[in-house]
N, C-alpha and C positions, 0 to 999 in steps of 0.2 A: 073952093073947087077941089075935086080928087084929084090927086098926086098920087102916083105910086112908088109903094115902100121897097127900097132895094133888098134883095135878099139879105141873111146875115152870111159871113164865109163859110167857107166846110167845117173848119177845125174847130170853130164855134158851133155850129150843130151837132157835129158826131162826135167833137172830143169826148165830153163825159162820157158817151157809151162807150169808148175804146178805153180810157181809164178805166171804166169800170171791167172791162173784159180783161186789161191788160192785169189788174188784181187778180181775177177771176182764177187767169191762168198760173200767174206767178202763185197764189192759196194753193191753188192744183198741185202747181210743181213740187212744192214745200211741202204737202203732204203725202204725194206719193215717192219724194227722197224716203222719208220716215216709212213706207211701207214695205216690211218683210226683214227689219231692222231691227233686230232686239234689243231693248235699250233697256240699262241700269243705272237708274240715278241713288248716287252715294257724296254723302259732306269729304270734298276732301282730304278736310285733318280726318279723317278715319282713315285713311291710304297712307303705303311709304311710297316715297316714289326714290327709285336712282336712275344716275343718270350713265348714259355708255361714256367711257374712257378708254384710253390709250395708255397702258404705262408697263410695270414688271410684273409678270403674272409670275409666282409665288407655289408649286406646287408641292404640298404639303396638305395632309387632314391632322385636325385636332381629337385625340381620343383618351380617355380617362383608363390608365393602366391600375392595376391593383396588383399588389403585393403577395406573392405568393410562394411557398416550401420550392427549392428548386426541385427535388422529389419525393415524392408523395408513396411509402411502401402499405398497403391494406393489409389488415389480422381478415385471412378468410379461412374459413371450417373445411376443411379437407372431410372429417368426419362431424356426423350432429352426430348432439347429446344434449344433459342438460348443466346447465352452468351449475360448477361446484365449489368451485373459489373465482373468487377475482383478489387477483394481486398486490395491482398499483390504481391510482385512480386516474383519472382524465386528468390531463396537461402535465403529467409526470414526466422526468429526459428520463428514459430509457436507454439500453445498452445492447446488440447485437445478440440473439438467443435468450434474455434477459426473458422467463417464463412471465406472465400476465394474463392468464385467466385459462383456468382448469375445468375440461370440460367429464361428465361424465357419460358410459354409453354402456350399460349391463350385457344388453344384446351381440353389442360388438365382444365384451369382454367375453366371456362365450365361445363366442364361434373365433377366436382366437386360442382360443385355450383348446378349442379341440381339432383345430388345425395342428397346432404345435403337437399335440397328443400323436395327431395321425403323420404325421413327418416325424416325432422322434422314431415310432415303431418302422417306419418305412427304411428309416436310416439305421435303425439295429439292423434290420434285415439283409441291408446293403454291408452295413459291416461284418454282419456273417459269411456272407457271399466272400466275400474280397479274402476273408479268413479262412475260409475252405479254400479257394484257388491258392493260396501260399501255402499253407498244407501241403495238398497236392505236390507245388512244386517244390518244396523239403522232401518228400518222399520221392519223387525222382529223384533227386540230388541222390541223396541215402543210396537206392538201392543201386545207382551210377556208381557210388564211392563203392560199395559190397563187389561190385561185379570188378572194378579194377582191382582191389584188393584181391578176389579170389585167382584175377589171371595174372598177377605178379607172383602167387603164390605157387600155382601150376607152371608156369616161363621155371621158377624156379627149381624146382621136382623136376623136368622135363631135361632140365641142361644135368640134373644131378644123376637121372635113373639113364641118360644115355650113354653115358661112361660105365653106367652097371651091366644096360645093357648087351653095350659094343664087347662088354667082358664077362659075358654070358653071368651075371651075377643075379639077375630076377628072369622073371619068365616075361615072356614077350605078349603074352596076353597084357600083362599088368601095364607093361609101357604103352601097348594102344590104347586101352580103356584110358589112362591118364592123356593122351593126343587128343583122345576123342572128346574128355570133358573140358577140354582145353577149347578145342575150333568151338562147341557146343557156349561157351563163355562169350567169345568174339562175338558172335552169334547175337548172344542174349546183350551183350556191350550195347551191339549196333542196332537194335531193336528199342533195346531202351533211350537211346539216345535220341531216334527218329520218332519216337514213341512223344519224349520231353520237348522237342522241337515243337512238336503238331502240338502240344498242350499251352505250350507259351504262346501259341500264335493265337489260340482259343482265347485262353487268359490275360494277353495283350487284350482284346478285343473288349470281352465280357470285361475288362477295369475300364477302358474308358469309357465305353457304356455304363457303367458302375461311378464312375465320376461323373459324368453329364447329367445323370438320375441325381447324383448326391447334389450337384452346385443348385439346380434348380429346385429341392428342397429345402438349400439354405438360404436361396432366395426369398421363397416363400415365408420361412420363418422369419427372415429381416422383415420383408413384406409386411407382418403380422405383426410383428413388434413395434414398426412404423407408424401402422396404424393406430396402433396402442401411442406410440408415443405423440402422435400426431392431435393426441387428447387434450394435450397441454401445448398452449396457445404461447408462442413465443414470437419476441420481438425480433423482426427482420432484418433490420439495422439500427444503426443509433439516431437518435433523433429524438423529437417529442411525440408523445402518446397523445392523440386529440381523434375525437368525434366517438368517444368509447360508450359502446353499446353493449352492456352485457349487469346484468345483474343475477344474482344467486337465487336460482328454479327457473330461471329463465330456460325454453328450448331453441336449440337454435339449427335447423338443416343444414345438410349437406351443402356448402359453397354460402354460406350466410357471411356478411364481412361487419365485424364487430369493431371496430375501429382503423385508424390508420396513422402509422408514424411518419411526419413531417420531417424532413433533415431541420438543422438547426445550424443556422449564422449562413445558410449559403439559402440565396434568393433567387427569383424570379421574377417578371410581371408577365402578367394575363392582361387580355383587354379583347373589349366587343368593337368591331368594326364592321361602320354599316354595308351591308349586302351590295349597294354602287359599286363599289370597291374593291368586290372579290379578285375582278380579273386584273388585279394594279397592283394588288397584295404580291411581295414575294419573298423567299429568304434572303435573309442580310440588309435589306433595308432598316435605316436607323430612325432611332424614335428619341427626340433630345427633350429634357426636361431639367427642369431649375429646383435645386431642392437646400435649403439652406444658406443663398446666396451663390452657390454652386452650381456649376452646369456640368449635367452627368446625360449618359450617351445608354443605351439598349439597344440588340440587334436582333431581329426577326429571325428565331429559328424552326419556329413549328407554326404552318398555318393549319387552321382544321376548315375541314371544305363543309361541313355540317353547316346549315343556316339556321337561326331558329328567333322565330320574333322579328327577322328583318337584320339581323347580324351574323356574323361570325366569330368565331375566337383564335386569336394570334398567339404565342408566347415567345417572350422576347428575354435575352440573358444581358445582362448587364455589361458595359464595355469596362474590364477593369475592375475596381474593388468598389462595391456597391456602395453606395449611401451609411453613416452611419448611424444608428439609432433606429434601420426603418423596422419596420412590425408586420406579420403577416397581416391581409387585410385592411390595409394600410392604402389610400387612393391618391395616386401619381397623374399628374396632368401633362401631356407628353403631345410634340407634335413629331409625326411620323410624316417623315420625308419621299415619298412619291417619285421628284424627278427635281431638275435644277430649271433654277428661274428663267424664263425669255421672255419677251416685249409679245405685246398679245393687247387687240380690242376686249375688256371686262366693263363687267355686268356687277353693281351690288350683288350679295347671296341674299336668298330671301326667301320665305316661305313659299311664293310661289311655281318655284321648280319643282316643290311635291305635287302640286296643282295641275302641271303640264306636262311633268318629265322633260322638261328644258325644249318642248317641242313648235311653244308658242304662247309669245306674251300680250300684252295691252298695252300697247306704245300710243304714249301720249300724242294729242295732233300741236303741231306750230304755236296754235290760238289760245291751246290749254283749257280746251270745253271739254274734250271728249278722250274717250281712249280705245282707240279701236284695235282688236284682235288679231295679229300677225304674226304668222307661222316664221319661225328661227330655228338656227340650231346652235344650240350649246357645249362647248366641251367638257375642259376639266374642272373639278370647283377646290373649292377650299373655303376654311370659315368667314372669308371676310367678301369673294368674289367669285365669280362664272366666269370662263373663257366664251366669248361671242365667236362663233365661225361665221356664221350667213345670218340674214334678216336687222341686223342693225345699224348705225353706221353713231360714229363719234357726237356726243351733245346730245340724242335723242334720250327723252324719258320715257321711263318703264314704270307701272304699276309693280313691287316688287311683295309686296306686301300680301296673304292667304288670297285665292280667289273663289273661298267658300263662298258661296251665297250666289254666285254671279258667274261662274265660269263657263255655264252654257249659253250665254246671249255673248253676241258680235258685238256689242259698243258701251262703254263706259261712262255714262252724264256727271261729267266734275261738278256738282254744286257749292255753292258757298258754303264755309265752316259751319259744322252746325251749332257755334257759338254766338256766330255772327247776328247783329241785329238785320 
C-alpha cells in the first residue's frame, strides 16, 4: 500500500544553492577588492627592505673633498700678440715677477712709439712755455732792480744839488728837471711793480695749467710704456706654474689666460655637495676626515650658490697645519657635520628617496604579502638613515630599495625568491 514520503528539511534542499551563492559572492568580493588596484608582483630577494627604529639620529653627510692650491693667481693678456719666447715650462716653482713668456705685438709697438713721439713734442712745447714765463719774470726782476738803482741815484743828486741850490750854486731849472725825473721814477717803480704782480698771477696760473698738461702726459707715456711692458708675461706670485698654454707663433687676444700659478705647501679642499643640502650648507661648519691614522678637521669658508649637475661647490681650509705629504688633486673622504645628534624615529637610506623625494613609501603589510603605498614625511638624511616625521611608526617595513619599474601602481606582490623551487 502507499505511504507517503516525508519532505526532506530546508537546509538539505537549499543548502547547496546557498553554498553555491555564498562562493558566488565571496569570488565577487575577492575580485572586485583587486579592482582599481594596481598591483606589482616582484621575487622578494630582489628588494631591500628596512625596517623603522628608534635610536641616535647622526646629522652629518659623507662628501669626497679634493685637494686643492689654497690660491690659484692666472697669466692673463692684458695685451694680444703672438707668443715669442716661452721661458719656463709647465710645473716649473716660480718667483713673484719672475718674466715667463714673451709676447709680441708690431701694431702696438707703433702706435706707442708715436704716442711717445707726439707727447715728447707736446712736452718741449710745454717746456718752452714755462721758459718764456721765467723769462718774462727775470725781466721784471731786471728792470725793478734798474729803476731802484736809478731812484737811489736821483735821492742822491737830489739831497746833494739842494744845498747847491739853497746856495744859489746851479740854476733852478736844473733842480726841477732832476725832481721831476725823480717823481717820473716812483712812477715807473709802481707801475712796474703792479705791472709784475698782474704777471705772476697770469704765470701762477698758465704753470699749473702747464703742470696738469705735463703729469697727464707722463701718464700717458707710463701708460705706453706699460703697455709695452705688459708684453712680457710675468709671474704674479710665487708658487708653481701649471696648466701652461702658450707655445712659440702662437696668437693669443686680448684677456686670453695662458696658464696659472698655484701657491705651494699651503692647501685647500674643494668638494661637490648635493643640491638637498644647499639650504643646511654654511660658513664654519666642520668637515672631519682620517688620513694616516690621524684625524684632522676643515672648516667651510666659501660656499658657491651656482648648481651644476645636481651639486654644488664648498671650500673648506684646514684646522691647523695640514696633512703631511698631501698632493694637489689628491681625494679626501670627509664627513661634514650638519647639526649634533638627538633620539629621532629612522628610516634605513636607500635609493628610494630619489624615487619619492621622502614623500612616500611601500610599507610592508603585518602578513608580508604585499606592500602598499603610503604617503610619509621625511626629514634629515645622512649615509646610513632618514629622520621619519609622520606616516610610520617603530617595527614597520619599508621597501627601501630603487622603485623604478613599479612606482606608479598602489601595491607591491612579495612573491617567493626567485630562487626558490
Amino acid at each position: 500500500m502507499d505511504r507517503p514520503i516525508p519532505k526532506p528539511p530546508g537546509w538539505r534542499r537549499y543548502g547547496p544553492y546557498a553554498l553555491g551563492v555564498a562562493l558566488a559572492v565571496g569570488g565577487l568580493i575577492w575580485l572586485l577588492h583587486g579592482v582599481g588596484i594596481s598591483t606589482y608582483r616582484v621575487p622578494i630577494d630582489q628588494l631591500t627592505i628596512g625596517t623603522v627604529t628608534r635610536g641616535r639620529f647622526e646629522d652629518y653627510i659623507a662628501v669626497r673633498g679634493t685637494v686643492a692650491p689654497l690660491t690659484t693667481d692666472y697669466l692673463t693678456t692684458e695685451q694680444g700678440g703672438i707668443v715669442k719666447q716661452v721661458l719656463v715650462e709647465d710645473g716649473a716653482v716660480v718667483k713673484a715677477g719672475q718674466p715667463l713668456v714673451v709676447l709680441s705685438n708690431t701694431p702696438l709697438r707703433l702706435e706707442v712709439a708715436s704716442r711717445q713721439a707726439e707727447a715728447a713734442s707736446q712736452i718741449n712745447a710745454i717746456e718752452t712755455t714755462r721758459l718764456q714765463l721765467e723769462q718774462t719774470r727775470f725781466q721784471y726782476q731786471r728792470e725793478l732792480l734798474d729803476i731802484q738803482h736809478q731812484l737811489g741815484v736821483l735821492k742822491g743828486n737830489l739831497v746833494r744839488d739842494k744845498i747847491l741850490f739853497d746856495g744859489h750854486a746851479i740854476a733852478p731849472s736844473l733842480y726841477a728837471q732832476e725832481k721831476l725825473q725823480y717823481r717820473y721814477e716812483l712812477k715807473l717803480r709802481d707801475a712796474t711793480i703792479a705791472s709784475s704782480r698782474s704777471e705772476q698771477q697770469v704765470r701762477a696760473t698758465q704753470l699749473a695749467e702747464l703742470r696738469k698738461t705735463l703729469a697727464w702726459l707722463n701718464d700717458n707715456m707710463a701708460t705706453a710704456r706699460a703697455s709695452l711692458d705688459a708684453l712680457t708675461i710675468r709671474a704674479p706670485a710665487n708658487g708653481k706654474l701649471t696648466a701652461l698654454d702658450s707655445y712659440v707663433g702662437q696668437s693669443k687676444p686680448a684677456g686670453a689666460v695662458l696658464g696659472q700659478v698655484d701657491s705651494l705647501d699651503r692647501f685647500k679642499l674643494t668638494a661637490q655637495v648635493d643640491e638637498f643640502y644647499i639650504g643646511r650648507i654654511a660658513l664654519g661648519q666642520v668637515g672631519l676626515f682620517t688620513l694616516g691614522g690621524r684625524q684632522y678637521g676643515a672648516t667651510i669658508v666659501k660656499v658657491h650658490p651656482q648648481v651644476s649637475d645636481g651639486t654644488f661647490k664648498v671650500d673648506l681650509n684646514f684646522k691647523g697645519e695640514p696633512p703631511q705629504g698631501i698632493t694637489v688633486g689628491q681625494a679626501i673622504d670627509m664627513r661634514l657635520e650638519l647639526g649634533g645628534a638627538a633620539q629621532a624615529l629612522m628610516l634605513p637610506n636607500g635609493p628610494f628617496y630619489q624615487d619619492t623625494g621622502g614623500q612616500w613609501a611601500f610599507v610592508i603589510t603585518p602578513d608580508g604579502k604585499y606592500a602598499m603605498r603610503r604617503p610619509i614625511e621625511l626629514g634629515r638624511r645622512n649615509p646610513d638613515y632618514v629622520e621619519v616625521l609622520q606616516g610610520l611608526e617603530p617595527g614597520e617595513r619599508v621597501i627601501i630599495s630603487s622603485y623604478e619599474g613599479f612606482k606608479d601602481v598602489e601595491r607591491v606582490e612579495l612573491e617567493k625568491p626567485s630562487h626558490a623551487d
